[in-house]
N, C-alpha and C positions, 0 to 999 in steps of 0.2 A: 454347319459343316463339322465333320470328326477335329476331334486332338489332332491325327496326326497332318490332316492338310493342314492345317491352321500352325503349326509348328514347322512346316514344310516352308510357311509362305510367309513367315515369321525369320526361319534361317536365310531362305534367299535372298530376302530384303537385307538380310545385315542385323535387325532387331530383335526386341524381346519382344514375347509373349507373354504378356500382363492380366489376370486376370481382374476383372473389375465387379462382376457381382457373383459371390458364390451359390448366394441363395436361390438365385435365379433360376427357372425351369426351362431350357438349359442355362448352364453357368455361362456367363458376359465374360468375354476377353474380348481383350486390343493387342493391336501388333505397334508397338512404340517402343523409342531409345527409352529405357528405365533407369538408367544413370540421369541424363536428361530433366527426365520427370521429379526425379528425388532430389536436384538440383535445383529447380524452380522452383518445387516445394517448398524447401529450404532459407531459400528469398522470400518466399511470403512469408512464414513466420518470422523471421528477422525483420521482415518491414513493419509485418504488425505490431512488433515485440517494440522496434524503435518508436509509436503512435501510443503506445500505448503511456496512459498517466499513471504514475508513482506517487505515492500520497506517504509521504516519510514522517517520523513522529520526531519531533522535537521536543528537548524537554530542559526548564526552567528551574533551577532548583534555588532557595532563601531558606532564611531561617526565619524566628519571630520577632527576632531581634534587626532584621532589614529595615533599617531608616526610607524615610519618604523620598525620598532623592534615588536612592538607592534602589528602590520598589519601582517608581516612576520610569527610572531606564531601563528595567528588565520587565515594563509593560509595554514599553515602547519598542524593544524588540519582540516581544510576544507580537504586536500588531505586524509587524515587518515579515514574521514566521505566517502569520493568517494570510496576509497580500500573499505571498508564493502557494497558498493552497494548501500547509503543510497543518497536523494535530499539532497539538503545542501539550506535554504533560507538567505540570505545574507540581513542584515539590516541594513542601514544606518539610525542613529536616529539624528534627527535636535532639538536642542532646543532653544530657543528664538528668538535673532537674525541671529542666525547661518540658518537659512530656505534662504535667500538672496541668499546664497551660493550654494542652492541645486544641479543647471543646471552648477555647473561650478566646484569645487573643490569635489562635491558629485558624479559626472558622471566620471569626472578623476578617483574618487578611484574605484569607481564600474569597471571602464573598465582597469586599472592595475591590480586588482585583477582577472577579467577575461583573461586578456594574461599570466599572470603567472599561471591560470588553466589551459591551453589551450589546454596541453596532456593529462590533468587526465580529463575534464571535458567538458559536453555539457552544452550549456546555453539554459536552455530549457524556460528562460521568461527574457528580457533585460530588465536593469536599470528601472523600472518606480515609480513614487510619487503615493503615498496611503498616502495622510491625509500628517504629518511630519515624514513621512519616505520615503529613497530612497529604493525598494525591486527590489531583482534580485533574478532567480533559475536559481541552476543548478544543473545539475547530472549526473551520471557515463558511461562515453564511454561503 
């Protein structure tokens, strides 16, 4: 049918004239409330958006100098971070003199810390220097 019945029978009803395929030979319209339409729309993204899983990075940070006690409950939180689903980024902070040390007492704790993760956790980026810090990821089986 023309534009104009279709706009005709679009106003009498009360509604809009939406078009839906332009490509189309001829171009696809519907006669619908378009407020309506952009309403429900609107609820589906929102519902999707609520379903939808968020994967947040958490991040651990020690030094070289972190005693075994000390290490043990900031793995035991790491584990607690992998249960919820969540990265975990692991920071070793070097200050002063202590940088010497990076490739040798900084990679030992990085890679004890990764074999005590080793059931709960993927190493999704190994041991490396960013600036004075030693950065490892990891995240949930």
């Amino acid at each position: 049918m023309s534009i104009e019945e279709a706009r005709e029978i679009a106003y009498n009803a009360g509604l809009d004239l939406v078009v839906v395929s332009e490509n189309a030979d001829p171009p696809v319209c519907r006669v619908m409330n378009y407020d309506k339409f952009r309403y429900e729309q609107k609820k589906k993204s929102q519902e999707a958006k609520k379903k939808q899983a968020t994967v947040e990075t958490k991040e651990i940070k020690f030094r070289p100098k972190t005693e075994e006690h000390d290490l043990n409950f900031k793995i035991k939180n790491i584990k607690k971070f992998l249960a919820a689903k969540h990265k975990v980024k692991l920071t070793m902070r070097f200050r002063g003199r202590e940088i010497v040390y990076c490739e040798t007492i900084g990679v030992d704790a990085m890679n004890k810390i990764a074999a005590s993760l080793e059931e709960d956790a993927v190493i999704l980026q190994p041991p490396k220097m960013e600036g004075r810090q030693l950065v490892m990821f990891v995240g949930p089986k």
